[in-house]
PALUM-844400 format. One record per residue (C-alpha): residue number from 1; x, y, z. Coordinates in steps of 0.02 Angstrom, whole numbers, m for minus. Layout:
BEGIN
{resi:NUM | c1:X | c2:Y | c3:Z}
...
***
This chain:
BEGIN
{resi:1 | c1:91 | c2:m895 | c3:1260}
{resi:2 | c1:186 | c2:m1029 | c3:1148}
{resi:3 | c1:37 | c2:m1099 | c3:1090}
{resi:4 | c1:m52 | c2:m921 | c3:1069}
{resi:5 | c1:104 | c2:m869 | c3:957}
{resi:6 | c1:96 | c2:m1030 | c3:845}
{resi:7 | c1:m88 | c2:m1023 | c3:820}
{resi:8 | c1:m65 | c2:m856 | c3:751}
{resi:9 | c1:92 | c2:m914 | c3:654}
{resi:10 | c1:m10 | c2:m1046 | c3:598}
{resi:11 | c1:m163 | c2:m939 | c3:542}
{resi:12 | c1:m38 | c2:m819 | c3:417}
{resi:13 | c1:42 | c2:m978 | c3:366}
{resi:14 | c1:m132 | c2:m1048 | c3:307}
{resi:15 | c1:m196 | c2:m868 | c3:224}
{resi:16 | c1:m41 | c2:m838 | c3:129}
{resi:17 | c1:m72 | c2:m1020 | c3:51}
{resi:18 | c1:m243 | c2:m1018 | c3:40}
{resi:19 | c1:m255 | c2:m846 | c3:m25}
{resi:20 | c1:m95 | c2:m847 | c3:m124}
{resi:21 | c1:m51 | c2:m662 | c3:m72}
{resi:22 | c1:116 | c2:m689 | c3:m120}
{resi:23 | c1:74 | c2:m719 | c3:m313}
{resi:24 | c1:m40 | c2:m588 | c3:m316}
{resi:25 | c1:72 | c2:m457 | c3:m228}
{resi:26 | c1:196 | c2:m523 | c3:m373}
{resi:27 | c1:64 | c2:m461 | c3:m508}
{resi:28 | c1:22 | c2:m294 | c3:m435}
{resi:29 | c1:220 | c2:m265 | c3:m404}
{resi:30 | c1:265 | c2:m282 | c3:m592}
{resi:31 | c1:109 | c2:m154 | c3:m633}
{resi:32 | c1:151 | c2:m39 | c3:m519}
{resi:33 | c1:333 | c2:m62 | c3:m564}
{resi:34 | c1:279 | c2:m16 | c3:m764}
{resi:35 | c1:170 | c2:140 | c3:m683}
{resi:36 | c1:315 | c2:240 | c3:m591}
{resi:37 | c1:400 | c2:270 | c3:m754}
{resi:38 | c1:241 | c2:374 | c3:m825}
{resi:39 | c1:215 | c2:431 | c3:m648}
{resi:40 | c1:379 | c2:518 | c3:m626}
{resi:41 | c1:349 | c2:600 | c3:m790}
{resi:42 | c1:184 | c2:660 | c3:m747}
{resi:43 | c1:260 | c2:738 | c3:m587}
{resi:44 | c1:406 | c2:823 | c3:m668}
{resi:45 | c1:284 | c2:897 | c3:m786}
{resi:46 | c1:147 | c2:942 | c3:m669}
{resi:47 | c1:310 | c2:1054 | c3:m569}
{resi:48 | c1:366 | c2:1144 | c3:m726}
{resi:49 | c1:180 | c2:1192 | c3:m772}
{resi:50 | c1:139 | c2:1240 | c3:m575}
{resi:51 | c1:307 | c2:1355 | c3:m572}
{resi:52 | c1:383 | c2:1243 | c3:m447}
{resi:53 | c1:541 | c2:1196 | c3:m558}
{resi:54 | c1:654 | c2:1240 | c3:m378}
{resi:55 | c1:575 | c2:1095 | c3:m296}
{resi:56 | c1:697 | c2:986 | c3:m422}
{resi:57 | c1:842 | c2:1104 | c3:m408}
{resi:58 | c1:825 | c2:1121 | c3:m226}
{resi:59 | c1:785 | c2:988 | c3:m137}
{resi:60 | c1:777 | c2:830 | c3:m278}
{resi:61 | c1:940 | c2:854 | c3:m370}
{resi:62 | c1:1025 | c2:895 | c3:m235}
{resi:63 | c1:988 | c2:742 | c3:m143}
{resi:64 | c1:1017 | c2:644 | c3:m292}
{resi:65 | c1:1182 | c2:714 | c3:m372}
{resi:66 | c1:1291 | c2:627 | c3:m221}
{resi:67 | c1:1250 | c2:463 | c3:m253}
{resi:68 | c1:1275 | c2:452 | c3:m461}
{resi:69 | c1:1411 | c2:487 | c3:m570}
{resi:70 | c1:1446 | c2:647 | c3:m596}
{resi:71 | c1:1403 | c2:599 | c3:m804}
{resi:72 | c1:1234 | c2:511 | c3:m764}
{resi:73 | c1:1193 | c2:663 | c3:m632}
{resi:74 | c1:1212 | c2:799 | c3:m786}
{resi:75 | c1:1115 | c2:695 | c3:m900}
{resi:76 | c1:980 | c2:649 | c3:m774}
{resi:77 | c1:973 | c2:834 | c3:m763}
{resi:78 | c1:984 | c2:884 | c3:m935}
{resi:79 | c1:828 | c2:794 | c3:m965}
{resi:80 | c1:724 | c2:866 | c3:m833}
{resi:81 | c1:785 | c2:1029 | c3:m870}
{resi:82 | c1:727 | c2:997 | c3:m1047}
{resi:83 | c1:557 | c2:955 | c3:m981}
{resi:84 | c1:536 | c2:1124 | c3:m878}
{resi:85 | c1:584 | c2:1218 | c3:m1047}
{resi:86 | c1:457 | c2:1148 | c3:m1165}
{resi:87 | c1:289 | c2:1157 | c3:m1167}
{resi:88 | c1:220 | c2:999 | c3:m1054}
{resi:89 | c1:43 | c2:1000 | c3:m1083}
{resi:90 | c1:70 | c2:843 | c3:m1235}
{resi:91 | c1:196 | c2:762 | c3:m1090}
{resi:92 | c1:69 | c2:781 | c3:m969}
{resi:93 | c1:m81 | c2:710 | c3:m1051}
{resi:94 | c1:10 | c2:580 | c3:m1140}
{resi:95 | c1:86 | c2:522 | c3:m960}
{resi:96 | c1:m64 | c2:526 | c3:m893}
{resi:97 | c1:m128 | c2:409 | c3:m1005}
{resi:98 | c1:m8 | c2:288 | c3:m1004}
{resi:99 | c1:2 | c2:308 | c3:m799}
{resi:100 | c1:m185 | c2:279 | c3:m809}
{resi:101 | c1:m168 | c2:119 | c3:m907}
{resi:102 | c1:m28 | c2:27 | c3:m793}
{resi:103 | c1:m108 | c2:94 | c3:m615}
{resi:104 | c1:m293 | c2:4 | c3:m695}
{resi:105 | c1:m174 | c2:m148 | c3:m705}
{resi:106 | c1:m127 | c2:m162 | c3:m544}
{resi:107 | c1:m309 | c2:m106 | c3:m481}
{resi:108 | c1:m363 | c2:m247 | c3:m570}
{resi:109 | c1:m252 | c2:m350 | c3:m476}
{resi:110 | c1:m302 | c2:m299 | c3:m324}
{resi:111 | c1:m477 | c2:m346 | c3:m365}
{resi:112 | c1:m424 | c2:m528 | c3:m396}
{resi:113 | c1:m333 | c2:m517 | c3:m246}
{resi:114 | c1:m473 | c2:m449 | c3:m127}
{resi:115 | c1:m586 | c2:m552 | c3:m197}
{resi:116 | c1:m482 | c2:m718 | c3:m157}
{resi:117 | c1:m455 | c2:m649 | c3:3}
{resi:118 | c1:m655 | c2:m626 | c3:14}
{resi:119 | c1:m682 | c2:m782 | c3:m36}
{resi:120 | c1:m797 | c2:m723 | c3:m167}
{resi:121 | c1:m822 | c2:m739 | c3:m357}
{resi:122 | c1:m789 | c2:m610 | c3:m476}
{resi:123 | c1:m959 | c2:m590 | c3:m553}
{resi:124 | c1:m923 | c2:m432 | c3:m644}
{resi:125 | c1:m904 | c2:m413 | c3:m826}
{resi:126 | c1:m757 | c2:m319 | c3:m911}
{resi:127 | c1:m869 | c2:m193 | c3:m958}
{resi:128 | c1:m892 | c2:m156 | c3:m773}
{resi:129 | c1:m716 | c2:m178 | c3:m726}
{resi:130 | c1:m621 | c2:m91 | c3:m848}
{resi:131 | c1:m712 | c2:74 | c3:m816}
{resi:132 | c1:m712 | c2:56 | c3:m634}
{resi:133 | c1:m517 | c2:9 | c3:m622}
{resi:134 | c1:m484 | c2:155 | c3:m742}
{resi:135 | c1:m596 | c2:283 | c3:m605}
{resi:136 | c1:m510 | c2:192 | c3:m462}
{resi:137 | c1:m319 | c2:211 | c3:m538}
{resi:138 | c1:m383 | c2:409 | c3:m591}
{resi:139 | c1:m415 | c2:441 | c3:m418}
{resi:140 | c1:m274 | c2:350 | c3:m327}
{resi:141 | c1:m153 | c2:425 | c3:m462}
{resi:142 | c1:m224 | c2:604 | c3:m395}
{resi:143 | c1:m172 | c2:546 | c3:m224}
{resi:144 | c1:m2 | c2:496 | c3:m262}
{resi:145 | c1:53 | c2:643 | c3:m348}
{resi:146 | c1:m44 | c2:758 | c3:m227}
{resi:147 | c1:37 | c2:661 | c3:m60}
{resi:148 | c1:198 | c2:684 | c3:m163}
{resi:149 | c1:187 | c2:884 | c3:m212}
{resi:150 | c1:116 | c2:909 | c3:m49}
{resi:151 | c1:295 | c2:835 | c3:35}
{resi:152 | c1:395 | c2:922 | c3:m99}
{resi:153 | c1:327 | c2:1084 | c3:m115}
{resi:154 | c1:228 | c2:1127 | c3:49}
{resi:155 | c1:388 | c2:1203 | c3:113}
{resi:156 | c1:450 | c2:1286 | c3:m32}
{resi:157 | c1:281 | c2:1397 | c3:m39}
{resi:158 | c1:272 | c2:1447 | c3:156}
{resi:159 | c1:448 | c2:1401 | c3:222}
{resi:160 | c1:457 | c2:1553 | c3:368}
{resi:161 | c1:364 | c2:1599 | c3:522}
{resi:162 | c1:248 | c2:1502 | c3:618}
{resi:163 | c1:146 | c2:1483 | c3:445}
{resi:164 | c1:302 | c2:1375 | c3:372}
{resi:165 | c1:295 | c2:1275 | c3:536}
{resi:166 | c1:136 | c2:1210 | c3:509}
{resi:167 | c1:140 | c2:1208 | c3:336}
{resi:168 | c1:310 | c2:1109 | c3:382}
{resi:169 | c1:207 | c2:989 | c3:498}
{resi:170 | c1:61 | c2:994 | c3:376}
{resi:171 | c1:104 | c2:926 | c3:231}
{resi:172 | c1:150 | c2:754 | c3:314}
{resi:173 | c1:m28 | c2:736 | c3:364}
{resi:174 | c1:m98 | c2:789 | c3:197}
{resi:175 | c1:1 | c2:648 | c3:104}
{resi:176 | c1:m53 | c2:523 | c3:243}
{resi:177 | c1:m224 | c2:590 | c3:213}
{resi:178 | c1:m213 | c2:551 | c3:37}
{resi:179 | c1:m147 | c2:399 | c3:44}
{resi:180 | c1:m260 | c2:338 | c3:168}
{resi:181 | c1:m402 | c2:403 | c3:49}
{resi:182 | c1:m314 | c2:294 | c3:m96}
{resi:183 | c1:m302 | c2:135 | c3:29}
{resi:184 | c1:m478 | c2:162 | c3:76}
{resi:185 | c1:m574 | c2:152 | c3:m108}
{resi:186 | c1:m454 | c2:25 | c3:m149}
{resi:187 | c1:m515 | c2:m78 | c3:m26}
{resi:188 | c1:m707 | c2:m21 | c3:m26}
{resi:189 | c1:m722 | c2:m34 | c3:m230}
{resi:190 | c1:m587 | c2:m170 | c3:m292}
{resi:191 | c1:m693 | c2:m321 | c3:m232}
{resi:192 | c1:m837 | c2:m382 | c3:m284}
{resi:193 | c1:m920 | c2:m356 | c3:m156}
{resi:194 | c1:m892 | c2:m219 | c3:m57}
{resi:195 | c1:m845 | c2:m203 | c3:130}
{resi:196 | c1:m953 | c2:m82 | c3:247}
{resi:197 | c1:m835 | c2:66 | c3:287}
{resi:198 | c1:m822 | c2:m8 | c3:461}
{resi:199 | c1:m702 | c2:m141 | c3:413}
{resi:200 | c1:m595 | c2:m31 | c3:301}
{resi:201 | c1:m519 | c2:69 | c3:425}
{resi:202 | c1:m388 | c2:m44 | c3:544}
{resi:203 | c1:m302 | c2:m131 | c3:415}
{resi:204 | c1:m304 | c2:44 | c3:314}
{resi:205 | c1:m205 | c2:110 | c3:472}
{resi:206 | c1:m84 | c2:m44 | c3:483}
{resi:207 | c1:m48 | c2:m22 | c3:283}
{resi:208 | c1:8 | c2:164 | c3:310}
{resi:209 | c1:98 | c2:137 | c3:456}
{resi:210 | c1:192 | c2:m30 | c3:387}
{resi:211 | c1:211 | c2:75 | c3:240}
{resi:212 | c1:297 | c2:224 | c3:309}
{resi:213 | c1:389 | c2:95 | c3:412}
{resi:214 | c1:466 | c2:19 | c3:244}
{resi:215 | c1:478 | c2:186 | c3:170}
{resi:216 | c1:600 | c2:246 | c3:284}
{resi:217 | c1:689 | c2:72 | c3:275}
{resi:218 | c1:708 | c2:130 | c3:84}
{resi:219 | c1:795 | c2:292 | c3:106}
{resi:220 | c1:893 | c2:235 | c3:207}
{resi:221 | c1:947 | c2:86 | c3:100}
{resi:222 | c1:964 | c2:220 | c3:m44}
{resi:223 | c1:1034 | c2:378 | c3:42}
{resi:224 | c1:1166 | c2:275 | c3:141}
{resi:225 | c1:1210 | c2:104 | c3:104}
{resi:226 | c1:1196 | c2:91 | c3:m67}
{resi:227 | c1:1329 | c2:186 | c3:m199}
{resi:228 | c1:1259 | c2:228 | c3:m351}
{resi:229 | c1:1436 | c2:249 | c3:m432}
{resi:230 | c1:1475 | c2:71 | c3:m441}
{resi:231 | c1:1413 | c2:m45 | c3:m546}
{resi:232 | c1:1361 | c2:m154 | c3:m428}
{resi:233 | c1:1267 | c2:m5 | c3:m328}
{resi:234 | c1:1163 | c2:43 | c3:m493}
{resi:235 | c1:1095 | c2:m155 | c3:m499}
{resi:236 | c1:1069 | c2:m148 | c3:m323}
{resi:237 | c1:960 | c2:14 | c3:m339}
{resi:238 | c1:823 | c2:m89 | c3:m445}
{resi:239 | c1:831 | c2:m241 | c3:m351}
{resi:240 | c1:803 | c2:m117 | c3:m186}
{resi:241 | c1:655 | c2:m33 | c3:m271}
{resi:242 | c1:595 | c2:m182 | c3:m339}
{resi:243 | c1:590 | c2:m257 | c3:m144}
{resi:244 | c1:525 | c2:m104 | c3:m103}
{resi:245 | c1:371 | c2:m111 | c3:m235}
{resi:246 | c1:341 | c2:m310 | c3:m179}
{resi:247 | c1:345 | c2:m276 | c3:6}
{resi:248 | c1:227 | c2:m134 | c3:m15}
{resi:249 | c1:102 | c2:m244 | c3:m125}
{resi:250 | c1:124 | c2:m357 | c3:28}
{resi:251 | c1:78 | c2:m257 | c3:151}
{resi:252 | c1:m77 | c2:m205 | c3:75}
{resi:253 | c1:m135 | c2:m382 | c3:39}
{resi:254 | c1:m113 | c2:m411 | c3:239}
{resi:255 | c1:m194 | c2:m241 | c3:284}
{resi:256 | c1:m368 | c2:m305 | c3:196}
{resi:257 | c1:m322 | c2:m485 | c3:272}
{resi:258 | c1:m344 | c2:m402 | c3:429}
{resi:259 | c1:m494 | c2:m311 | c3:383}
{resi:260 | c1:m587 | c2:m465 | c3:358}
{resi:261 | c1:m509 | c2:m559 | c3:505}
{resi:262 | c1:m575 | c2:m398 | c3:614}
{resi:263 | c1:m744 | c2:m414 | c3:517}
{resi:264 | c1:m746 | c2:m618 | c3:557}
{resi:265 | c1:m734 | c2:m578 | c3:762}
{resi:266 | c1:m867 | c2:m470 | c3:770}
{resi:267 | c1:m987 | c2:m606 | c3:668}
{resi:268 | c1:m1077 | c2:m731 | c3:736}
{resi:269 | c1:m1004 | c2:m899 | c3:747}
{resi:270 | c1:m851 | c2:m838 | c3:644}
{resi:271 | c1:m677 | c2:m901 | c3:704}
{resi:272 | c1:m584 | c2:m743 | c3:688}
{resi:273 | c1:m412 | c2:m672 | c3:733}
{resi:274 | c1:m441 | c2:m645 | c3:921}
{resi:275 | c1:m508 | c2:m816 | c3:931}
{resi:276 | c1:m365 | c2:m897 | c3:879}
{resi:277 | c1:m251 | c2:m790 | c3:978}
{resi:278 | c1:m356 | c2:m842 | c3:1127}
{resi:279 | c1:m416 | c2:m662 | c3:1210}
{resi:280 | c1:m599 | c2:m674 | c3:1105}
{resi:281 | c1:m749 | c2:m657 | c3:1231}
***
């Protein structure tokens, strides 16, 4: 069992090095880090224009306003209020744009990345890559937004009856659903060569999962450890999200590592991840 465990040590040891999943986790991190900015925008926005300006008063605020001063709560709301008063179709398209650009950075770094991990060559031109990162960071920008209105405002629409129980129940499996999707053509359409759909599914499970995992680790770190009011507490809040961002990048990294360790048992002659843990037929 020792020897089992240090193999496997050994193995993640070698593929962070040999990878380096740690510097590219670094470079999707910052991207994604420059994205949320533009993101949060676009999702203010896209509640004003759907009518759904109660999600923020009624379950956002709220659950923000504890943790600030009182002064930074009021403006923090000031602005958004000043977003749901004015038209946001210019807000919307012009954070969209600018969400578009950043997510197609970190897309692009995730193409590096899978392709290191793929041990492969990136033979495609910019021409190639520029449009598809833009399509891919379009359609995984849909799925973050959508996973995130789904959570928000599910409730709000059906919140009584059996109806709002599902819906309730629902709308966590619509935002895993999305962000499985998102995983998925990530990992099918980043590298250069693609993976069969076959080998994009257990490591899309472990990212979601791991995810979800660090997610709540988050909130928790937010909603009850951390205070906001001190000066100390608003540092800490970036470096948290900042971890946050990083772990996340990391976790995808391993979830396509895994992918292609899976893919490695089931070829011939390939010393994959059951090998080395000692159970492979």
């Amino acid at each position: 069992m020792t020897a089992r465990a240090k193999r496997f040590v050994n193995l993640w040891v070698d593929l962070f090095n040999k990878h380096e999943l740690l510097d590219h986790a670094s470079s999707i991190s910052f991207a994604v880090l420059k994205a949320l900015v533009p993101l949060t925008l676009l999702g203010l926005a896209v509640l004003g224009v759907a009518g759904q300006r109660h999600a923020w008063r009624d379950t956002i605020f709220p659950g923000l306003k504890p943790h600030v001063q009182p002064a930074t709560a009021n403006a923090i709301d000031t602005a958004v209020e000043k977003i749901f008063s004015q038209d946001s179709i210019g807000l919307i398209v012009f954070a969209s744009l600018m969400a578009l650009w950043y997510i197609s950075g970190s897309v692009r770094g995730v193409m590096s990345a899978t392709n290191g991990i793929y041990e492969r060559e990136e033979t495609r031109s910019w021409k190639v890559r520029y449009p598809l990162s833009i399509g891919l960071a379009a359609a995984i920008a849909v799925c973050l937004v959508g996973s995130t209105l789904a959570v928000l405002v599910g409730p709000e629409i059906f919140s009584g009856g059996a109806v709002g129980v599902v819906v309730a129940i629902g709308r966590w499996l619509v935002a895993a659903a999305l962000l499985t999707l998102a995983v998925g053509l990530l990992v099918r359409y980043a590298p250069v060569e693609p993976r069969s759909k076959g080998w994009v599914s257990g490591g899309s499970i472990l990212v979601i999962l791991a995810w979800i995992a660090a997610s709540m680790i988050f909130r928790l770190l937010v909603t009850t450890l951390l205070n906001f009011k001190t000066a100390t507490g608003s540092l800490g809040v970036f470096l948290v999200l900042t971890g946050y961002v990083y772990t996340s990048s990391i976790i995808f990294l391993l979830g396509v590592e895994v992918d292609e360790l899976l893919r490695e048992d089931a070829a011939e002659d390939e010393r994959g991840l059951l090998e080395v843990l000692g159970i492979a037929r």
